[in-house]
NUKOLKE-293679 format. One record per residue (C-alpha): residue in one letter; x, y, z. Coordinates in pm, whole numbers, padded with zeros to 5 digits, always signed. Each point is the difference from the previous one (the first is absolute). Layout:
BEGIN
aXYZ ...
//
This chain:
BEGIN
x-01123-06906-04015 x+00099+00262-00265 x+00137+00242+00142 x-00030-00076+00347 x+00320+00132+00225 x+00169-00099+00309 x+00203+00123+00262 x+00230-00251+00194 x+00090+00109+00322 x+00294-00183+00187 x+00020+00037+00359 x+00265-00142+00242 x-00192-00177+00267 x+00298-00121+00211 x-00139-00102+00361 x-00408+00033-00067 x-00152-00304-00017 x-00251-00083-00341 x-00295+00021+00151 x+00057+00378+00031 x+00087+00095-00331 x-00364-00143-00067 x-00147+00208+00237 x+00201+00291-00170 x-00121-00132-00351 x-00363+00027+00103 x+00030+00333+00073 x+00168+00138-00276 x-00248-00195-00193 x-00290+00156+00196 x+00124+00346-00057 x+00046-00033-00345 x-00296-00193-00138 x-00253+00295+00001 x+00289+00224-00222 x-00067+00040-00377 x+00151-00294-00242 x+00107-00213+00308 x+00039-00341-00144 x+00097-00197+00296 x+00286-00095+00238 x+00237-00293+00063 x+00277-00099+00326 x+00254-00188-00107 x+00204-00106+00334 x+00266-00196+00140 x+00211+00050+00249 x+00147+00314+00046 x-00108+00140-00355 x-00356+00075-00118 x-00123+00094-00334 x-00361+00213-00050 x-00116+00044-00327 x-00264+00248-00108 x-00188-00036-00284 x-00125+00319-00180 x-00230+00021-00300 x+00258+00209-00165 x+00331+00162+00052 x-00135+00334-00029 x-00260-00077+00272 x+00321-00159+00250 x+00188+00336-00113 x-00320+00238+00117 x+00009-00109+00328 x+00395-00095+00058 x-00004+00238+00303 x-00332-00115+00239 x+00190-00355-00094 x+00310+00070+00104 x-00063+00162+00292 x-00266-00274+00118 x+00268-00236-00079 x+00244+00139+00194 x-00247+00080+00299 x-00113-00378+00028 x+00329-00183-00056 x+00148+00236+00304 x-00252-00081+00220 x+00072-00329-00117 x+00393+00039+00104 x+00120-00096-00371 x+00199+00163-00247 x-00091+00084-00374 x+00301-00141-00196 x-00136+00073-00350 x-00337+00095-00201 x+00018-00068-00345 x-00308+00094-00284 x-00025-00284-00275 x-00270-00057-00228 x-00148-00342+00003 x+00032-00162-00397 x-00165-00355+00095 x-00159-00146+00304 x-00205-00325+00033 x-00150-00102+00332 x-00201-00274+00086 x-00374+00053+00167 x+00134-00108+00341 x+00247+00325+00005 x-00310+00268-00013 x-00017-00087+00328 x+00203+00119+00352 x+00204-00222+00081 
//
């Protein structure tokens, strides 16, 4: 995954049950697969506190389109009655998954 980048979002989800941030998940997903060097997406949730992470082919590519992002982001998770705690870019320096993780859960 050489240089491969992410962007963790952290959202406070206080009152909205799971099965909603999925919902919200899919979407961002759908919105963003068709954008250039879109890598994928992960939800991360528990209760009250959910995690997306978007994967980006580099971080030049997450940088180029920073704005559509963050104002899809912020569209969505209000709809969604959530708050954005945090995003935070990293760049991903070792991943293994096994073949059952491809997959939606």
């Amino acid at each position: 995954m050489r240089g491969v980048h992410v962007t963790v979002t952290t959202a406070d989800i206080t009152g909205e049950p799971i099965e909603n941030v999925a919902v919200v998940g899919e979407e961002l997903d759908r919105w963003l697969r068709d954008v250039e060097g879109f890598e994928g997406f992960v939800v991360l949730a528990r209760e009250g506190r959910a995690f997306g992470l978007a994967f980006w082919e580099s971080k030049e590519v997450a940088e180029r389109h920073e704005v559509a992002r963050a104002e899809l982001r912020e569209r969505l998770l209000r709809i969604a009655n959530v708050r954005v705690e945090d995003v935070v870019d990293y760049d991903v320096v070792y991943t293994r998954l096994g073949p059952n993780l491809g997959a939606s859960a």
